[in-house]
ChimeraX commands (.cxc) that place a marker at each C-alpha (Angstrom):
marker #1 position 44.73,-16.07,-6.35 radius 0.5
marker #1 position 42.05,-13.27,-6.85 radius 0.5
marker #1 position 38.46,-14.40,-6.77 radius 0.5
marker #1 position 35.49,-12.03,-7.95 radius 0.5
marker #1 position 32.70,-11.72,-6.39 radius 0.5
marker #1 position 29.47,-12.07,-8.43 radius 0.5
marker #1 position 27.25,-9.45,-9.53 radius 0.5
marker #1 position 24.38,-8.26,-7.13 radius 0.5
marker #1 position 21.09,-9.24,-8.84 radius 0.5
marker #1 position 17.99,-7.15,-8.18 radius 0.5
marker #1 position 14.59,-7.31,-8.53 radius 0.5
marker #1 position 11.82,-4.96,-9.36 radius 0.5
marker #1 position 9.36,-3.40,-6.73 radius 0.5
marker #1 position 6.29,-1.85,-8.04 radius 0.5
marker #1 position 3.55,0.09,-5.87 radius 0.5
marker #1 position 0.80,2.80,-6.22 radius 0.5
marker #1 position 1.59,5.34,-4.01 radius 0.5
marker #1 position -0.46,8.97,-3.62 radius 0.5
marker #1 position 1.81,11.35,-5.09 radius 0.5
marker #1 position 1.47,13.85,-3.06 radius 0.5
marker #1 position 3.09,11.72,-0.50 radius 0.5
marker #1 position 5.39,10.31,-2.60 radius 0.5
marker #1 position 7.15,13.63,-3.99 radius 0.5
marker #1 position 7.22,14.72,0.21 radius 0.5
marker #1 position 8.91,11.57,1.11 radius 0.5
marker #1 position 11.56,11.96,-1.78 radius 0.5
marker #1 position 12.27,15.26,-0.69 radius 0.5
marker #1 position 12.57,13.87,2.82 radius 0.5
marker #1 position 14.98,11.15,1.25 radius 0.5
marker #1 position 16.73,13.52,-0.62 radius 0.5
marker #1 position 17.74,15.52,2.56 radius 0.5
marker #1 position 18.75,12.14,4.06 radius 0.5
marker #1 position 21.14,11.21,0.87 radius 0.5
marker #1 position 18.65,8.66,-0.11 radius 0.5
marker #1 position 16.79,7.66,-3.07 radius 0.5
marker #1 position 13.45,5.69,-3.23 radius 0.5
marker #1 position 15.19,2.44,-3.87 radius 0.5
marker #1 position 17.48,2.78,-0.77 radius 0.5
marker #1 position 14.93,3.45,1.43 radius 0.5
marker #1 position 12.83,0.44,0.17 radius 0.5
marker #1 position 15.87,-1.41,0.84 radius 0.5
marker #1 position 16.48,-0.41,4.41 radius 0.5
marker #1 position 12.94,-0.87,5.20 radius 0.5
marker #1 position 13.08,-4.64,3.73 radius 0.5
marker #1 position 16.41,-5.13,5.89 radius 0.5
marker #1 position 14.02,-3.80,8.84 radius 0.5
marker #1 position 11.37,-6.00,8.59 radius 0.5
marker #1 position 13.72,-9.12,8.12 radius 0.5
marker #1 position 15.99,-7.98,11.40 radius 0.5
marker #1 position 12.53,-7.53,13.15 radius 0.5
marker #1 position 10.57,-10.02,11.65 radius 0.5
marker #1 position 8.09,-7.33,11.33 radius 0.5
marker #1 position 7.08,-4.47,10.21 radius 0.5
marker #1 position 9.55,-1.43,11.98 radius 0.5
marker #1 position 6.76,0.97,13.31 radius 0.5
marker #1 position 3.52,-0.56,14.58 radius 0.5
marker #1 position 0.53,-1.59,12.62 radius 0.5
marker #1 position -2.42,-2.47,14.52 radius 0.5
marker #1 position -6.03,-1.54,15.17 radius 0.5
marker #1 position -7.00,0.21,17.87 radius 0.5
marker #1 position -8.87,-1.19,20.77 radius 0.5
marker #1 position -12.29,-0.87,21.12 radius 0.5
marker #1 position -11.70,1.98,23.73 radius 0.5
marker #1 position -8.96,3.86,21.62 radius 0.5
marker #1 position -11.40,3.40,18.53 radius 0.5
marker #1 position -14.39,4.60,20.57 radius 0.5
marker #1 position -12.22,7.77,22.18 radius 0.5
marker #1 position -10.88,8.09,18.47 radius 0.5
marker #1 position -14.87,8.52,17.46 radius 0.5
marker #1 position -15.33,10.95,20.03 radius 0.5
marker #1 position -12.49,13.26,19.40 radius 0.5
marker #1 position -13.54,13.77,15.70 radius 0.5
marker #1 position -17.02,14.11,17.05 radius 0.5
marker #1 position -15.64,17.30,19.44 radius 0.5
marker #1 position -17.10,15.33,22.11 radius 0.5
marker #1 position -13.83,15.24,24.46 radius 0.5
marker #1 position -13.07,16.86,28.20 radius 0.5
marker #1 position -10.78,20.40,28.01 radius 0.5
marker #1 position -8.99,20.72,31.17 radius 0.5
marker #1 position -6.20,23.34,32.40 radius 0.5
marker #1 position -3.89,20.60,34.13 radius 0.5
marker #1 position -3.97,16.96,34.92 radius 0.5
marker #1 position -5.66,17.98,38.13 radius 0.5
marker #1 position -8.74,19.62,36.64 radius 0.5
marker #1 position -9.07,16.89,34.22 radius 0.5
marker #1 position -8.37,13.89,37.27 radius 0.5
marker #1 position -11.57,16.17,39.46 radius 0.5
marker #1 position -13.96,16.18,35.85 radius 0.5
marker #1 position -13.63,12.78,34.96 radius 0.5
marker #1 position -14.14,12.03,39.18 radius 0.5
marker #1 position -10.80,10.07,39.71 radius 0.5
marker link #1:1,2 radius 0.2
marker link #1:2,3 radius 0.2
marker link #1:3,4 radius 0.2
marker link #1:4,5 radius 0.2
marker link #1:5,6 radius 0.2
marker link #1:6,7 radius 0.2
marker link #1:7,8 radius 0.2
marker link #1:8,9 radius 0.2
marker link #1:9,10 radius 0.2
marker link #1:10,11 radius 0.2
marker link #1:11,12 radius 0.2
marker link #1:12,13 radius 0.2
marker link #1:13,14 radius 0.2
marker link #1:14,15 radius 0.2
marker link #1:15,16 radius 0.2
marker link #1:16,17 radius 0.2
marker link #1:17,18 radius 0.2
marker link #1:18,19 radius 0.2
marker link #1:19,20 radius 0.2
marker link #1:20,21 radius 0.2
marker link #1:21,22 radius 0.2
marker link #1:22,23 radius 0.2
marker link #1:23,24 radius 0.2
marker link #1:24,25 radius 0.2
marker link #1:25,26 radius 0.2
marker link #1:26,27 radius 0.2
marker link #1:27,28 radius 0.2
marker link #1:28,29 radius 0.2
marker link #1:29,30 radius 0.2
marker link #1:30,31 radius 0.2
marker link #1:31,32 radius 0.2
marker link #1:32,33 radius 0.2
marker link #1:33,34 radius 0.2
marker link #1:34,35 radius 0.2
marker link #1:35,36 radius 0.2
marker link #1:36,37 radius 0.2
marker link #1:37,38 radius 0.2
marker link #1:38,39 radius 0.2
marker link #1:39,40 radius 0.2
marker link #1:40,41 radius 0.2
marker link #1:41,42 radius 0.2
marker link #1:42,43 radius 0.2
marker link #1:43,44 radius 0.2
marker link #1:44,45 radius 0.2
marker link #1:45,46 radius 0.2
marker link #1:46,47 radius 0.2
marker link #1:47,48 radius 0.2
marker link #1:48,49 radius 0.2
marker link #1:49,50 radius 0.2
marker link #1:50,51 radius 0.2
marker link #1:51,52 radius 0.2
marker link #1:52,53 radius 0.2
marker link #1:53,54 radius 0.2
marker link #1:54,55 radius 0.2
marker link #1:55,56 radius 0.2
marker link #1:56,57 radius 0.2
marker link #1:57,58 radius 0.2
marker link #1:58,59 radius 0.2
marker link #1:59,60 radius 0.2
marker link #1:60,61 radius 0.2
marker link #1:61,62 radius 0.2
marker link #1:62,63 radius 0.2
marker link #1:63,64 radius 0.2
marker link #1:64,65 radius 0.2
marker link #1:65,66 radius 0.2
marker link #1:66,67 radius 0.2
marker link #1:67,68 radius 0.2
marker link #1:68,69 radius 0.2
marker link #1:69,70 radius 0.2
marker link #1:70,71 radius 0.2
marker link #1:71,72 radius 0.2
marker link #1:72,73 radius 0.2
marker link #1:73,74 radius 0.2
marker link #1:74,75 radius 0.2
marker link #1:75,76 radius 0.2
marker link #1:76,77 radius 0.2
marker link #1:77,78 radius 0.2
marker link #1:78,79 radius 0.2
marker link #1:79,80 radius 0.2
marker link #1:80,81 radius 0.2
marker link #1:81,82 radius 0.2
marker link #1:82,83 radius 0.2
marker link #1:83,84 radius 0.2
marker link #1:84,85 radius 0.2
marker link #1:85,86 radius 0.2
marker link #1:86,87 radius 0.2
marker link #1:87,88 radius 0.2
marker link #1:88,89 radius 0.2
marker link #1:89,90 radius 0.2
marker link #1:90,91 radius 0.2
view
């Protein structure tokens, strides 16, 4: 007795993406063997296995954010080794 298995239904994903980013991540894809759908798909199977999202998403702290301000401001400490920067910031 042979038994068939029944066709694998999809459904349609649409997004706005910058396309500039999406033409480098194809080409990235493309090196991989992958096309835009099969990526899509292994990130879906990704955030089911983790039941989250597989990088992390999160905002900073208010100390990351407020070093994160600095650093764009050019207000940050230069340093030659972790023992220069350890004496400047006095620790």
């Amino acid at each position: 007795m042979t038994t068939t298995a029944a066709p694998v239904r999809s459904a349609m994903v649409r997004a706005r993406v910058n396309p500039d980013l999406k033409r480098r991540a194809e080409a990235v894809l493309n090196r991989l063997g992958l096309g835009p759908s099969q990526a899509i798909n292994m990130l879906y199977a990704q955030i089911l296995l983790r039941k989250g999202l597989p990088f992390e998403a999160r905002l900073p702290s208010k100390e990351t954010a407020e070093a994160m301000r600095h650093a764009r401001q050019g207000r940050v400490q230069k340093a030659k080794d972790a023992a220069d920067l350890y004496r400047k910031l006095g620790i």
